[in-house]
VEXVEX-632735 format. One record per residue: residue number from 1; x, y, z of N, C-alpha, C, CB in turn. Coordinates in steps of 0.001 Angstrom, whole numbers, plus 500000, padded with zeros to 6 digits. Glycine has a CB too. Example, Ala and Ser with C-alpha at 12.3 -4.5 7.8 and 13.67 -1.06 7.14 Angstrom:
<sites>
[1,[513190,494310,507800],[512300,495500,507800],[513200,496700,507800],[511308,495527,509046]] [2,[512850,497750,507080],[513670,498940,507140],[512900,500030,507870],[514084,499402,505725]] 
</sites>
This chain:
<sites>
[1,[072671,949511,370578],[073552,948941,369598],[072741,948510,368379],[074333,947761,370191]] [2,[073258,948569,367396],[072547,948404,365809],[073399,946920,365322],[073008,950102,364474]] [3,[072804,946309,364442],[073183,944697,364260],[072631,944228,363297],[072841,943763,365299]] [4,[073164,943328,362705],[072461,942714,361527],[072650,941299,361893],[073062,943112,360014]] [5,[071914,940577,361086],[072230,938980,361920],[072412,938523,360586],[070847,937986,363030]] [6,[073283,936626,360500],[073340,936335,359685],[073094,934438,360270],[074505,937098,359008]] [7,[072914,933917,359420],[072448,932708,359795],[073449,931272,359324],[070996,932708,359167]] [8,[073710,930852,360137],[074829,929972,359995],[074237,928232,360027],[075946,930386,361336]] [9,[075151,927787,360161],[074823,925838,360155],[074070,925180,359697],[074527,925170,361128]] [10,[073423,925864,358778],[072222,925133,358114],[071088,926027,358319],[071894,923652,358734]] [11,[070804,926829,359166],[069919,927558,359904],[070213,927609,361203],[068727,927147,359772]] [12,[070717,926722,361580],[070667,926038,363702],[071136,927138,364234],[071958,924460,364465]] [13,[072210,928065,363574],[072800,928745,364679],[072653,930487,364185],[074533,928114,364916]] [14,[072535,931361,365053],[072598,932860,364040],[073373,933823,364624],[071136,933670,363792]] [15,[073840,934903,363908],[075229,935536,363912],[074674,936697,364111],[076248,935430,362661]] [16,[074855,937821,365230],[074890,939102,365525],[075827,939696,365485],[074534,939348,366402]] [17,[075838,941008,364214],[077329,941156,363896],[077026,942999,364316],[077961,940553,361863]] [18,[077936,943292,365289],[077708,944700,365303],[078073,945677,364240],[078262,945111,366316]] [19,[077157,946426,364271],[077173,947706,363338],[078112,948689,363285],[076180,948412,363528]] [20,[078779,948652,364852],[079459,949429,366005],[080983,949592,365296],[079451,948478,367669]] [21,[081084,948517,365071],[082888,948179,364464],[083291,948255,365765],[083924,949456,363256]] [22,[083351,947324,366825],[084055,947504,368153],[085227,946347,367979],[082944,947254,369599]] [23,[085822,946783,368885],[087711,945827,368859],[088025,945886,370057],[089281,946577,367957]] [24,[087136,944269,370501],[087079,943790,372125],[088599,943276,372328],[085793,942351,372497]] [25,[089302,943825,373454],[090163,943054,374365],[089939,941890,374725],[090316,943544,375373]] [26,[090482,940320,373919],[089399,939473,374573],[089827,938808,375776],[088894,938429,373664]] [27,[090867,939075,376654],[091499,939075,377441],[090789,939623,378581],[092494,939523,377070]] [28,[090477,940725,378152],[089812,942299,379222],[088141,941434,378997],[090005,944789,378085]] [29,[087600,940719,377758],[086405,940646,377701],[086149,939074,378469],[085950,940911,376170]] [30,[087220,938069,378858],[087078,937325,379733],[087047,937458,380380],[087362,936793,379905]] [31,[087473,938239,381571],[087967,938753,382802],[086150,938732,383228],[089088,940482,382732]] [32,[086029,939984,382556],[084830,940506,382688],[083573,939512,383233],[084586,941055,381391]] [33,[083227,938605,381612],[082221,937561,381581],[082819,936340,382709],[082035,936977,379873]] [34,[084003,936193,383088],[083617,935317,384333],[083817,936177,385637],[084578,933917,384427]] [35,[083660,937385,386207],[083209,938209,387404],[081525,938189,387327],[083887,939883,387311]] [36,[081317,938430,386303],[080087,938681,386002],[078520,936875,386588],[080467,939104,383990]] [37,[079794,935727,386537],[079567,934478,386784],[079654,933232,385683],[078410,934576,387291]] [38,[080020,933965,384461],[079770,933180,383271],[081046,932309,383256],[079535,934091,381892]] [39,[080681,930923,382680],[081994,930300,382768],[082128,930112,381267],[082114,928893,383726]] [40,[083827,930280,381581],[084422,930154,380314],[084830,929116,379479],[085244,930654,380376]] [41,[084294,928449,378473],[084810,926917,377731],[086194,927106,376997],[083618,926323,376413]] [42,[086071,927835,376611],[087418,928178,375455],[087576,930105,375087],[086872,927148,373516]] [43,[089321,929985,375534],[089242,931341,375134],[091096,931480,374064],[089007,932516,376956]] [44,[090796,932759,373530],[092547,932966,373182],[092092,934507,372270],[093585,931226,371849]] [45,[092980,934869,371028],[093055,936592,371524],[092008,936619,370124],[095078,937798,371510]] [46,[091486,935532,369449],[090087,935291,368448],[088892,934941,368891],[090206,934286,367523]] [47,[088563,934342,369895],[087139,934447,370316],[087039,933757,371944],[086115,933553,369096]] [48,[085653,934055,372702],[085513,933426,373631],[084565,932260,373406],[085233,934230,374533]] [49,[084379,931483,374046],[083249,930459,374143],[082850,929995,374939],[083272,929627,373700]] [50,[081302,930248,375263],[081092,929717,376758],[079591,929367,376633],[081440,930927,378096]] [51,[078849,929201,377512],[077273,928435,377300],[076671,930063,378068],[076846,926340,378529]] [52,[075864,930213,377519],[074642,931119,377682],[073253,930823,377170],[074940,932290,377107]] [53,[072440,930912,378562],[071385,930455,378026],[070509,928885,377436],[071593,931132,377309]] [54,[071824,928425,377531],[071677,926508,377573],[072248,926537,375829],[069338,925539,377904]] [55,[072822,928108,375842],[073334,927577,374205],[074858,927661,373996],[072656,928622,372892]] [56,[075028,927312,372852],[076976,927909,373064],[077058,928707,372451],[078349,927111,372639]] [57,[078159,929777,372876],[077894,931415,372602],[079878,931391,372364],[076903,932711,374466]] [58,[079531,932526,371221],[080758,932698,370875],[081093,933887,370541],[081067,931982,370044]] [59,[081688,934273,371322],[082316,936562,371282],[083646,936175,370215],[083386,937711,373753]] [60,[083706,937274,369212],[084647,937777,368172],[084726,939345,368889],[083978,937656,366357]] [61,[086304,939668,368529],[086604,940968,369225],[086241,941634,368538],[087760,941373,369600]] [62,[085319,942125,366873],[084833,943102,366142],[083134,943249,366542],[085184,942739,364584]] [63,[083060,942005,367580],[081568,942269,368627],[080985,941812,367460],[080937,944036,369365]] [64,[080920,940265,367064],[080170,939244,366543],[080098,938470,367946],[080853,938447,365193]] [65,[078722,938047,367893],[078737,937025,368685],[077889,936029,368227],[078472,937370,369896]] [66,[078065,934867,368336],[076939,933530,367644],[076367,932960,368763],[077711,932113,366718]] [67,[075297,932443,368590],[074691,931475,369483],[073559,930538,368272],[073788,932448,370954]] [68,[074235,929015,369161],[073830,927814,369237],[073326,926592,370143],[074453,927601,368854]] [69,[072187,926457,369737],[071017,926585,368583],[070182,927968,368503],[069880,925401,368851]] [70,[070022,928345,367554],[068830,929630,367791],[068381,929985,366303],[069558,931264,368640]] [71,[067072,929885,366059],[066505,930507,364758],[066167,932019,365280],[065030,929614,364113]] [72,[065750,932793,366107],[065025,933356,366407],[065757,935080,366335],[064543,932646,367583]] [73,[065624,935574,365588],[066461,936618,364597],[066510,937907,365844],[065408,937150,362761]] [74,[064979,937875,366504],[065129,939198,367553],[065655,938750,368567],[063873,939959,368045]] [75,[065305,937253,369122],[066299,936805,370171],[067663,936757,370334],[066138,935837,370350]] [76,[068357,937080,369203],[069585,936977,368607],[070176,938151,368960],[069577,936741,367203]] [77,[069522,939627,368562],[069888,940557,368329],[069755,941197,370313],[069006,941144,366915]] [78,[068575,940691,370833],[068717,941069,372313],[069828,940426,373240],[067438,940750,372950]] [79,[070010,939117,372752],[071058,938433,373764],[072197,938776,373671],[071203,937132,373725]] [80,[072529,939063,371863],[074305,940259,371635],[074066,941284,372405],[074770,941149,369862]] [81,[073360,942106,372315],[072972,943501,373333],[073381,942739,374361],[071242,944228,373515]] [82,[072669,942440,375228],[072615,942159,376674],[074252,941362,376727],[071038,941050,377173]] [83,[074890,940721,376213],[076209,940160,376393],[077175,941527,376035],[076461,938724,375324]] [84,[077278,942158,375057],[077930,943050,374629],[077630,944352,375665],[077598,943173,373174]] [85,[077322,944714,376016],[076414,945625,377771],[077806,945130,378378],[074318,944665,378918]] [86,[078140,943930,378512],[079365,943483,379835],[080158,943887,379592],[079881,942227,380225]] [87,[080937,944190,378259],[082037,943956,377900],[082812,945612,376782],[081743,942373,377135]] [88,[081792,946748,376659],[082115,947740,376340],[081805,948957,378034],[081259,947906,374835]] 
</sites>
């Protein structure tokens, strides 16, 4: 997957926005992330939210996903991969 990141909250938090143009079911993409074991904080048919990684993580169905706290631009871009892997 190809991605660009963008940096949010001041810096604290950063945005992996796929390249892909994907249009997640986020219904089909909850299901998924809690079989998988992930628990879910908040969901509805605009984003999920749940803790990954000791951070809070947030899926958009055009396969943005954010995580908070994180400066770390390649860490950013592997953890969307590896979350986005579940859910296409």
């Amino acid at each position: 997957m190809r991605f660009t990141t963008v940096r949010l909250c001041g810096g604290e938090a950063l945005m992996a926005v796929s390249a892909d143009g994907l249009d997640l079911n986020m219904e089909e993409a909850s299901a998924r992330l809690e079989r998988k074991g992930f628990q879910i904080k908040q969901k509805d048919e605009m984003m999920i939210i749940m803790d990954w990684n000791w951070m809070e993580t947030t899926i958009y169905p055009q396969g943005k996903v954010m995580f908070f706290p994180l400066k770390d631009r390649s860490l950013c871009i592997k953890y969307a991969t590896e979350i986005l892997e579940y859910l296409v």
